[in-house]
N, C-alpha and C positions, 0 to 999 in steps of 0.2 A: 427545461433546457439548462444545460450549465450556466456559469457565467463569463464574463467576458474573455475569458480563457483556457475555457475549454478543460476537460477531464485534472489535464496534466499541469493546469495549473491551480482550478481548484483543490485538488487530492494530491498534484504528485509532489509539492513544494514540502508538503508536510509529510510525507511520504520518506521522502529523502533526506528531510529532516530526523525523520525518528530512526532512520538507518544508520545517520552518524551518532544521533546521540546511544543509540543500545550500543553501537561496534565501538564506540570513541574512534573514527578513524575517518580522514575526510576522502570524500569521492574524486580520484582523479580523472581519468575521462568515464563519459556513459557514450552509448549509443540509446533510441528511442524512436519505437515504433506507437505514431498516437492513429486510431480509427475509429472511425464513426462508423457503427451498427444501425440505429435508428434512420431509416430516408427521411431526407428532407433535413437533417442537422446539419448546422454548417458550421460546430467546432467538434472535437475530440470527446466521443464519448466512454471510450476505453484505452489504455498506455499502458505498454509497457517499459520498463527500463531496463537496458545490460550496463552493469558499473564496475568499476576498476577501482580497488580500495588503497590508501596510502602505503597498506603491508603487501600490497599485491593480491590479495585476495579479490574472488568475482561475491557481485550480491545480483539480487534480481527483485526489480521492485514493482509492482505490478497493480492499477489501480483500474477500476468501471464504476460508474455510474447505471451499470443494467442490470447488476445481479439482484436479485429477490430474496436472497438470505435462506437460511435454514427454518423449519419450522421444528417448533419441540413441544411436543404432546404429554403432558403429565396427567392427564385426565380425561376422559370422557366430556367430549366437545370443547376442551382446554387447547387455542392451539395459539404460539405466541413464536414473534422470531427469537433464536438464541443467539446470543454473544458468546463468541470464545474469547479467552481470555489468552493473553501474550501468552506462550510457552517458556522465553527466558527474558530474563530483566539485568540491565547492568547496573554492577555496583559503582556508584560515582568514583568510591574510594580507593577500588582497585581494580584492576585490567584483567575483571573476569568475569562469567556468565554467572548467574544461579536460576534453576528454574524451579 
C-alpha cells in the first residue's frame, strides 16, 4: 500500500520536482486526476498531472505504483527488469537541452 498519501504524493512531489529542475521553469497551475485501480485501496494508486509552465508551455506528469516494468532478456533464461535512462538532461549552466 502506498503511504500516507497516496501515489501522488509519494511519486508525484518528486515528479514535479524533476520537471522543474530538467525545464528550469516553475509550474504555474496543474490540474490532477489521482485513481485507485487496485479494490479495496483507500489512497491514490495512479496520477496524472496537466501543468502550465512559467513560459506558457504544457508538461504532463504521469506517476503509478502498478506498472511491472519491462523485461530484457540477454540470454537464455536471463530475464531482469530494464531501466531507461532520461532521454535529455539540463545543463545547470545554460537554458538548454543535451541529450
Amino acid at each position: 500500500m502506498a503511504g500516507g498519501s497516496g501515489c501522488g504524493g509519494d511519486i508525484g512531489t518528486h515528479a514535479l520536482m524533476q520537471l522543474r529542475y530538467v525545464t528550469g521553469l516553475d509550474v504555474e497551475q496543474l490540474s490532477a486526476q489521482l485513481e485507485t485501480f487496485v479494490e479495496g485501496r483507500a489512497l491514490d494508486d495512479h496520477f496524472t498531472i496537466y501543468c502550465k509552465l512559467s513560459n506558457g508551455a504544457k508538461a504532463l506528469v504521469r506517476a503509478t505504483q502498478i506498472a511491472i516494468g519491462h523485461k530484457k532478456r540477454s540470454g537464455p533464461g536471463n530475464k531482469r527488469l530494464e531501466r531507461h535512462a532520461p532521454l535529455a538532461r539540463r545543463d545547470p549552466s545554460a537554458s538548454r537541452f543535451t541529450l
